[in-house]
PDB file with one MODEL, atoms N, CA, C and O in Angstrom:
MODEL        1
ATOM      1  N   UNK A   1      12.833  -7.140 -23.834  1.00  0.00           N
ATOM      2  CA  UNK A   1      11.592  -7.759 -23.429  1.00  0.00           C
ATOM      3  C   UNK A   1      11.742  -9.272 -23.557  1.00  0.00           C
ATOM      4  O   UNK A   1      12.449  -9.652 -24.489  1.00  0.00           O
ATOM      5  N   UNK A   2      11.313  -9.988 -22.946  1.00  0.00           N
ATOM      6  CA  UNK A   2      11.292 -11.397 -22.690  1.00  0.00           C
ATOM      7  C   UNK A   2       9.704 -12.021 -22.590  1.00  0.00           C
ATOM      8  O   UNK A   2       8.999 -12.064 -21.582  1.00  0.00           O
ATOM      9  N   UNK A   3       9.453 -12.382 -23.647  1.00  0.00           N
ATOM     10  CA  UNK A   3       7.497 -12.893 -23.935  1.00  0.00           C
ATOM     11  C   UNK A   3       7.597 -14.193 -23.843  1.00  0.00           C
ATOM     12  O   UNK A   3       8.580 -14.881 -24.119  1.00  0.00           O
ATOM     13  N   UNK A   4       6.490 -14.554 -23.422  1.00  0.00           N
ATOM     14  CA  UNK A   4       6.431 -16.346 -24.058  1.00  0.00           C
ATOM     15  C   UNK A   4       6.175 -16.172 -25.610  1.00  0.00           C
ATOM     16  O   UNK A   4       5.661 -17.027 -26.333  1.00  0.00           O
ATOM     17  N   UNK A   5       6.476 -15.324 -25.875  1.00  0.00           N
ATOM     18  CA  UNK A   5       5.778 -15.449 -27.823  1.00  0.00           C
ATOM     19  C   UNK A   5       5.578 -14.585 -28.585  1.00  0.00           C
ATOM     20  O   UNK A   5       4.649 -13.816 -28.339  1.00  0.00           O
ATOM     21  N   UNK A   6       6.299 -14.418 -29.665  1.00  0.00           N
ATOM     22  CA  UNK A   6       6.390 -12.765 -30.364  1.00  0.00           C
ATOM     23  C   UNK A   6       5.081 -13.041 -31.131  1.00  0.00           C
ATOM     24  O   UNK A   6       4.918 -13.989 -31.898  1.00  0.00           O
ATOM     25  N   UNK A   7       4.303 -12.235 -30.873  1.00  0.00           N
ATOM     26  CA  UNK A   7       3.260 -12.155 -32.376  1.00  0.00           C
ATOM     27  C   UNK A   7       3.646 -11.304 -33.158  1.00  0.00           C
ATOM     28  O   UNK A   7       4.504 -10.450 -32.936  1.00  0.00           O
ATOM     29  N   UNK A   8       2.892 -11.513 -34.369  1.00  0.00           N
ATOM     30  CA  UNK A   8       2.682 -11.250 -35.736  1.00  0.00           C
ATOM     31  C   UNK A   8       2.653  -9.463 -35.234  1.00  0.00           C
ATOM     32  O   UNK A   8       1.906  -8.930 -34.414  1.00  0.00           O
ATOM     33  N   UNK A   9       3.433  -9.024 -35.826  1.00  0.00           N
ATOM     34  CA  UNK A   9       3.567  -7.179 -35.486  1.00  0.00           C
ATOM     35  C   UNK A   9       4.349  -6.636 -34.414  1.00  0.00           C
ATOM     36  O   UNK A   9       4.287  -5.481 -33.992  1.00  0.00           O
ATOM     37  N   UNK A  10       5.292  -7.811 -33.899  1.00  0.00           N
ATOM     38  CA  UNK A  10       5.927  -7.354 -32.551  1.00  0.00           C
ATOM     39  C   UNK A  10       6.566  -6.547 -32.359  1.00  0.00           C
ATOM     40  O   UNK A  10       6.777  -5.978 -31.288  1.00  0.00           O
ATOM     41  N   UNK A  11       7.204  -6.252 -33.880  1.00  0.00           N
ATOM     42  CA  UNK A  11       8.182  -4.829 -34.039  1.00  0.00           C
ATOM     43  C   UNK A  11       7.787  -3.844 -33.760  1.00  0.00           C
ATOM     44  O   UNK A  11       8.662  -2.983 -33.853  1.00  0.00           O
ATOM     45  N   UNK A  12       6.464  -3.321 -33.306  1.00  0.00           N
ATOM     46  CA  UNK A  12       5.920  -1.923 -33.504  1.00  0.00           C
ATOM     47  C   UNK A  12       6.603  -1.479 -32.482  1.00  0.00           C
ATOM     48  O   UNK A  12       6.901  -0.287 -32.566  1.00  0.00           O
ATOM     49  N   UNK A  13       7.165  -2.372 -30.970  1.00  0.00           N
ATOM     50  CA  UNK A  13       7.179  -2.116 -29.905  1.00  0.00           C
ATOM     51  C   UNK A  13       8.772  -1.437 -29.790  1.00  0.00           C
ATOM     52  O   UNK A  13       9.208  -0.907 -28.769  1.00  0.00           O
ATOM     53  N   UNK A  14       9.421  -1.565 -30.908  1.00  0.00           N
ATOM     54  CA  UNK A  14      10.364  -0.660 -31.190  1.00  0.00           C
ATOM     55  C   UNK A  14      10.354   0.763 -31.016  1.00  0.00           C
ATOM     56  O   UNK A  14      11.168   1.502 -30.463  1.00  0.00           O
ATOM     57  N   UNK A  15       8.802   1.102 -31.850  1.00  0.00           N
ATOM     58  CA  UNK A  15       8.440   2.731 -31.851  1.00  0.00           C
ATOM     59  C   UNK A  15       8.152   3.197 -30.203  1.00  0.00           C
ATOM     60  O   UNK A  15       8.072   4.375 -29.858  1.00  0.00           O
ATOM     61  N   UNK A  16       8.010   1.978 -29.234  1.00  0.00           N
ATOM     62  CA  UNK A  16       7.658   2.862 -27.948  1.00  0.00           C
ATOM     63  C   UNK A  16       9.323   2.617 -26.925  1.00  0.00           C
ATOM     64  O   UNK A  16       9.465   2.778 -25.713  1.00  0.00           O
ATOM     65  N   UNK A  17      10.270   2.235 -27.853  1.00  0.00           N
ATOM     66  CA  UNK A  17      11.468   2.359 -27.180  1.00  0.00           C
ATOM     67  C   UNK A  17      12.022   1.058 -27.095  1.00  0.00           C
ATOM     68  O   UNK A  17      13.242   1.104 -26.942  1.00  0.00           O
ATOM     69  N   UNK A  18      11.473  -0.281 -27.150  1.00  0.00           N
ATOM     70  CA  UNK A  18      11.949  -1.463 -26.868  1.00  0.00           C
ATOM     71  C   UNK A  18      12.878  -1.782 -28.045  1.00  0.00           C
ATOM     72  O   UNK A  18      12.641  -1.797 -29.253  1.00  0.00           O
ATOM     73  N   UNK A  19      14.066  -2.046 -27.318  1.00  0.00           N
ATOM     74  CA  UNK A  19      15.609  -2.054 -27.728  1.00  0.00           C
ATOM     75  C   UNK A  19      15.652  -3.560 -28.869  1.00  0.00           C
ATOM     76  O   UNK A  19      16.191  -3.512 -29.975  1.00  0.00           O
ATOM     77  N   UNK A  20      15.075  -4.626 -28.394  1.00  0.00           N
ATOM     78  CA  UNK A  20      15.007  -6.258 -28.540  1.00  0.00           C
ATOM     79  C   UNK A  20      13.683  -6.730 -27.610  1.00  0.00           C
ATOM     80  O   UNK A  20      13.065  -6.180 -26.699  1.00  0.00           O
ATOM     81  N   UNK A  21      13.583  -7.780 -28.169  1.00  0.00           N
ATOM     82  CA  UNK A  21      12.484  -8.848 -28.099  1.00  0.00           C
ATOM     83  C   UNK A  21      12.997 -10.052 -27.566  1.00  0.00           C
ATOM     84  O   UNK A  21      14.219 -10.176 -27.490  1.00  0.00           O
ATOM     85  N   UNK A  22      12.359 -10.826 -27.242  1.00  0.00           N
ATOM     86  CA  UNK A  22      13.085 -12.318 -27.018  1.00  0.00           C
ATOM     87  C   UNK A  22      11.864 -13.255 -26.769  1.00  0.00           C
ATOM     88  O   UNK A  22      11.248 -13.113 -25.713  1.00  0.00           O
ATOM     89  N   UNK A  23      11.496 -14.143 -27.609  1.00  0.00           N
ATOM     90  CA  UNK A  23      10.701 -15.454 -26.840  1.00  0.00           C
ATOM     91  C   UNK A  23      11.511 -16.610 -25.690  1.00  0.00           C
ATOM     92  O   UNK A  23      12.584 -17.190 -25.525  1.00  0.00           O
ATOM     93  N   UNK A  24      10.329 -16.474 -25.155  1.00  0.00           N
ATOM     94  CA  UNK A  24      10.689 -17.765 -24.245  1.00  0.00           C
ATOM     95  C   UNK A  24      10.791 -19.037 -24.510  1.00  0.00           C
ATOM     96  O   UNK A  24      11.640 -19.808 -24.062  1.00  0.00           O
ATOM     97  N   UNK A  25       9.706 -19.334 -25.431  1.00  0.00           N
ATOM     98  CA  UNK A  25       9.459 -21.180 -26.176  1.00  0.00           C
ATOM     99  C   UNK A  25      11.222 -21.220 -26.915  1.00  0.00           C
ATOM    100  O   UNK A  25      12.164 -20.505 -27.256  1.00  0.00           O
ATOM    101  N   UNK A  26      10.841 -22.348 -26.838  1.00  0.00           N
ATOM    102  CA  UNK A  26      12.234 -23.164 -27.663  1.00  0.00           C
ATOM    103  C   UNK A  26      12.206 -23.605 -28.575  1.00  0.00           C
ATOM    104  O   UNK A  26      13.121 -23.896 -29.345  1.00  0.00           O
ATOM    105  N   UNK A  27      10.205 -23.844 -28.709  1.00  0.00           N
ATOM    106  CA  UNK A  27      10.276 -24.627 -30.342  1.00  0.00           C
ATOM    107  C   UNK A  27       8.880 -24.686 -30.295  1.00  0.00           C
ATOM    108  O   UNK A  27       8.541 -24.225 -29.205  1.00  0.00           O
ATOM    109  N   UNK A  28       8.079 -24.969 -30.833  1.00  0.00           N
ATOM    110  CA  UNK A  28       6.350 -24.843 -30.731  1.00  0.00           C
ATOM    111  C   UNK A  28       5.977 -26.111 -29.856  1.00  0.00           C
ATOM    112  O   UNK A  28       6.383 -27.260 -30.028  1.00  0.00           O
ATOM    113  N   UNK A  29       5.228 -25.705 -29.009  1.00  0.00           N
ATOM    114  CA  UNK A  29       4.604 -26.364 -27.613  1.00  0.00           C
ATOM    115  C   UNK A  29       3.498 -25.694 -27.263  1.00  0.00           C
ATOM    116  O   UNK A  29       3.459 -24.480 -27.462  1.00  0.00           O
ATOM    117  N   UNK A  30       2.479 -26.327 -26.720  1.00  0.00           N
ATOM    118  CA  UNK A  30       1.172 -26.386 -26.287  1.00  0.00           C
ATOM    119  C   UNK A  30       1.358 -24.895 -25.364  1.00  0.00           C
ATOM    120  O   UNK A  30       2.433 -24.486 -24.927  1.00  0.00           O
ATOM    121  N   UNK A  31       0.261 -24.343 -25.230  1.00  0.00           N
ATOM    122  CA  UNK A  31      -0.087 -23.254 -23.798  1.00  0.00           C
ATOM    123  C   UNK A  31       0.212 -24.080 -22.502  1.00  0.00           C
ATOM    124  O   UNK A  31       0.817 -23.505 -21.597  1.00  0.00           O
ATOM    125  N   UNK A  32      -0.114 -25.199 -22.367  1.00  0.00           N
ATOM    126  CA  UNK A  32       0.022 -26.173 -21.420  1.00  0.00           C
ATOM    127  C   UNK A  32       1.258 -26.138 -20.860  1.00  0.00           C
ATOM    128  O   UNK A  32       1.801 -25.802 -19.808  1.00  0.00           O
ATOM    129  N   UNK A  33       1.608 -26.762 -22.291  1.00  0.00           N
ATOM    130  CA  UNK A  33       3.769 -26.981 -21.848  1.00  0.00           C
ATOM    131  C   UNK A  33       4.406 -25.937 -21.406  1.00  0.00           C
ATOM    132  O   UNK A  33       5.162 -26.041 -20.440  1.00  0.00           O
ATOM    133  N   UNK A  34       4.155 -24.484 -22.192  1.00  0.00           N
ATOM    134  CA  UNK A  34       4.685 -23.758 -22.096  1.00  0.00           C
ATOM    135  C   UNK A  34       4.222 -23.361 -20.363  1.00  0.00           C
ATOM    136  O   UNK A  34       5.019 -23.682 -19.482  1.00  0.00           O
ATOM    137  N   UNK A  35       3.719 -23.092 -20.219  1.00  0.00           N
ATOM    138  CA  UNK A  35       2.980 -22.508 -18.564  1.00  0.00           C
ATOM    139  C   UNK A  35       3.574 -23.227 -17.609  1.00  0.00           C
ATOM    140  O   UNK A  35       3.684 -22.700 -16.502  1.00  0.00           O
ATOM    141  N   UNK A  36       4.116 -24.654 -17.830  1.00  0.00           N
ATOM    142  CA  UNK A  36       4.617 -26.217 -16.838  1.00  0.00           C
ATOM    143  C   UNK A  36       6.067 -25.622 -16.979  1.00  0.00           C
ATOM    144  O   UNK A  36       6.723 -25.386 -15.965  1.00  0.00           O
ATOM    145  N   UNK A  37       6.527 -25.400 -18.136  1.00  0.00           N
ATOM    146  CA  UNK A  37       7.839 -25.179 -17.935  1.00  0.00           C
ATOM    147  C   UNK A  37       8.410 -23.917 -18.005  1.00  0.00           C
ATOM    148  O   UNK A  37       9.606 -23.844 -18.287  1.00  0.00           O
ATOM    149  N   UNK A  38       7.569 -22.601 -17.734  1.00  0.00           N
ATOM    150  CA  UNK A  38       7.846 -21.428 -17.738  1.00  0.00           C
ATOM    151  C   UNK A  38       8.984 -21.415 -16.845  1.00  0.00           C
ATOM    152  O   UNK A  38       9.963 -21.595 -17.569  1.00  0.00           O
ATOM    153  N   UNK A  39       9.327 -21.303 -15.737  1.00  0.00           N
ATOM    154  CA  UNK A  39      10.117 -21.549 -15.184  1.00  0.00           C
ATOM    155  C   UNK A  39      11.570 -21.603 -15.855  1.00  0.00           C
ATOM    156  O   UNK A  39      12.263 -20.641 -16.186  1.00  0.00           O
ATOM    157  N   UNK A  40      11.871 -23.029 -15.977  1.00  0.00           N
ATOM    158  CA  UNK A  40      12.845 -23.493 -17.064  1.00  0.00           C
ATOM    159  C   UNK A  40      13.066 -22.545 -18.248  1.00  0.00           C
ATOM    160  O   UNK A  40      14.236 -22.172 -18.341  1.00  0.00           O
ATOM    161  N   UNK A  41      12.255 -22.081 -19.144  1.00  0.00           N
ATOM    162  CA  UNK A  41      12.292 -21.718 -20.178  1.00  0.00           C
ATOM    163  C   UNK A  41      12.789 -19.993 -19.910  1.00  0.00           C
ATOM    164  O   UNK A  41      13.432 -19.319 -20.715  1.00  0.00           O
ATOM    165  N   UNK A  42      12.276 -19.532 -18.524  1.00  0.00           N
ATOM    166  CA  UNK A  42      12.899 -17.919 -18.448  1.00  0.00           C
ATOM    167  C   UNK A  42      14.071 -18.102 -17.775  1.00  0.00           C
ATOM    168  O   UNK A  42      14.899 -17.190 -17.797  1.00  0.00           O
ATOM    169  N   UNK A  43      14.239 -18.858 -17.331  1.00  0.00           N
ATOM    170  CA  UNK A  43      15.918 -19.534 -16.451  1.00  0.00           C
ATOM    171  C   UNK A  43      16.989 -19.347 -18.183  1.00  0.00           C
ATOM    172  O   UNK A  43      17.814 -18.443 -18.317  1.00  0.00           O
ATOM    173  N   UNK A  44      16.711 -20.340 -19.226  1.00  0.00           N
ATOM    174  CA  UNK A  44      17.364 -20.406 -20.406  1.00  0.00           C
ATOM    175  C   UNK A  44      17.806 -19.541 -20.711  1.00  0.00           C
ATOM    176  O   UNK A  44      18.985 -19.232 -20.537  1.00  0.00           O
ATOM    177  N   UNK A  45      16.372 -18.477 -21.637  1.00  0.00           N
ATOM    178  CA  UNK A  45      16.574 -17.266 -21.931  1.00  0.00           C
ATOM    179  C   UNK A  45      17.432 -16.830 -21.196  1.00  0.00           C
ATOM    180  O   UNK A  45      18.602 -17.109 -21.460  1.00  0.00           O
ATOM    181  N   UNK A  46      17.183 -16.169 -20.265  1.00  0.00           N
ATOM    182  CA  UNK A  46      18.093 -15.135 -19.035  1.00  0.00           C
ATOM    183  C   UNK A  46      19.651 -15.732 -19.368  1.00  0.00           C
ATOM    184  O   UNK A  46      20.475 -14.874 -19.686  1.00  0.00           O
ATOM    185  N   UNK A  47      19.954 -16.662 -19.335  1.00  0.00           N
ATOM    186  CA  UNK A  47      21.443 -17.228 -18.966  1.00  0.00           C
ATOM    187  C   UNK A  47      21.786 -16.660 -20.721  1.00  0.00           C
ATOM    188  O   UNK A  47      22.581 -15.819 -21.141  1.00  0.00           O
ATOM    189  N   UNK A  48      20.817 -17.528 -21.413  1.00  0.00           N
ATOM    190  CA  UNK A  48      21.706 -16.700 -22.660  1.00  0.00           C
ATOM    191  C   UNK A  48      21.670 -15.563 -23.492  1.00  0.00           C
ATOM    192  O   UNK A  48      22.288 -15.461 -24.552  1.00  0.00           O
ATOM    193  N   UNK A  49      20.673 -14.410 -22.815  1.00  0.00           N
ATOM    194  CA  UNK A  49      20.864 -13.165 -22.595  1.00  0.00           C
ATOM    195  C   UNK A  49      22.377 -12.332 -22.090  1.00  0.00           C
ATOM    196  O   UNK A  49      23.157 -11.432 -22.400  1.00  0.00           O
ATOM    197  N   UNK A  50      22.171 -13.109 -21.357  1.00  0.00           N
ATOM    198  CA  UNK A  50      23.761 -12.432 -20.072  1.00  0.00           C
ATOM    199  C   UNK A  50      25.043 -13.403 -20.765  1.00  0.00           C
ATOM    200  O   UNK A  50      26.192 -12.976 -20.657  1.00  0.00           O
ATOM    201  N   UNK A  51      24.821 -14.568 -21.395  1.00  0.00           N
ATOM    202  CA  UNK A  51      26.009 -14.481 -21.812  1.00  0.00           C
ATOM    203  C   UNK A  51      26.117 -14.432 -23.232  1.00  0.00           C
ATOM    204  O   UNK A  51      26.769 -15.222 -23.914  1.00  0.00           O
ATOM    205  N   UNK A  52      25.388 -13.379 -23.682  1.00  0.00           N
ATOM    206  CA  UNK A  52      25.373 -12.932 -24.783  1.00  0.00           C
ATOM    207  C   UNK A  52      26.300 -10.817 -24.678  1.00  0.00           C
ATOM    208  O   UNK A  52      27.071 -10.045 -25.247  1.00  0.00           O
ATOM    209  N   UNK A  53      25.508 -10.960 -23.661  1.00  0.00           N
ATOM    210  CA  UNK A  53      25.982  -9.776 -22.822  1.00  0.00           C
ATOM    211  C   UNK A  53      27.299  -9.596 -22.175  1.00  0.00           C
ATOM    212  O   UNK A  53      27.794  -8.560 -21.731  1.00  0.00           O
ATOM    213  N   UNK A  54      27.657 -10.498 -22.198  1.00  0.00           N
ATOM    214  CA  UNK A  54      29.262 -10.599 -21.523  1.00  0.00           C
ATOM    215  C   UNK A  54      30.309 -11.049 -22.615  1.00  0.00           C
ATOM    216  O   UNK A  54      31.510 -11.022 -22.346  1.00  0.00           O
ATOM    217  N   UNK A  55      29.786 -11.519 -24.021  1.00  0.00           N
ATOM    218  CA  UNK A  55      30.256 -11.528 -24.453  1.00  0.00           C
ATOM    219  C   UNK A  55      30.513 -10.184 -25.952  1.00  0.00           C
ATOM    220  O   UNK A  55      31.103 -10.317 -27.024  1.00  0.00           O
ATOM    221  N   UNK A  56      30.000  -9.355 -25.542  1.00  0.00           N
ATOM    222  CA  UNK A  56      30.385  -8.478 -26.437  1.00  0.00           C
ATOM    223  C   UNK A  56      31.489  -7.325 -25.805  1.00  0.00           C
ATOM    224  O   UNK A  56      31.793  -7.127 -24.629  1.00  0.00           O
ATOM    225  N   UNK A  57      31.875  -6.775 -26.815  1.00  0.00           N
ATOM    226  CA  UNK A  57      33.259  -5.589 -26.611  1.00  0.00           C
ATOM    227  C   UNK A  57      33.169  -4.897 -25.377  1.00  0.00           C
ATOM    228  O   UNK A  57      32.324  -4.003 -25.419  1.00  0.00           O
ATOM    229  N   UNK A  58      33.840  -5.027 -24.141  1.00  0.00           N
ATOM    230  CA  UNK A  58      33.581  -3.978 -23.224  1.00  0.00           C
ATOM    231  C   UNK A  58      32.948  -4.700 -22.144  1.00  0.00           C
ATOM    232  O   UNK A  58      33.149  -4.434 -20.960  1.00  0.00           O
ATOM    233  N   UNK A  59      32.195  -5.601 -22.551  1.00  0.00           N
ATOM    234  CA  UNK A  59      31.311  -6.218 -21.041  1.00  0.00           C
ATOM    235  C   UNK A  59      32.320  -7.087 -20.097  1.00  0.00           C
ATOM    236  O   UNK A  59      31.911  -7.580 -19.046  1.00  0.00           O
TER     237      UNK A  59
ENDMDL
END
């Protein structure tokens, strides 16, 4: 899963199958900022998802 923002209890979402979590922010920023640079910020994530993913045994 890929959120703009884990809240407080995010783990539960384990019990309905979700493998990992991931925020989008980079560091604490406004609703504002975050929404202006959503974009940018799921571009990041994603790239270092996949090369997190390519870098393990087998990928």
């Amino acid at each position: 899963v890929l959120a703009g923002r884990l809240a407080p209890g995010w783990q539960a979402a384990f019990d309905e199958g979700v493998s990992a979590a991931f925020a989008l922010a980079d560091g604490p920023m406004t609703l504002d900022e975050a929404l202006e640079r959503c974009a940018e910020l799921l571009a990041d994530r994603a790239e270092s998802l996949v090369r997190l993913l390519r870098a393990m045994p087998g990928a």
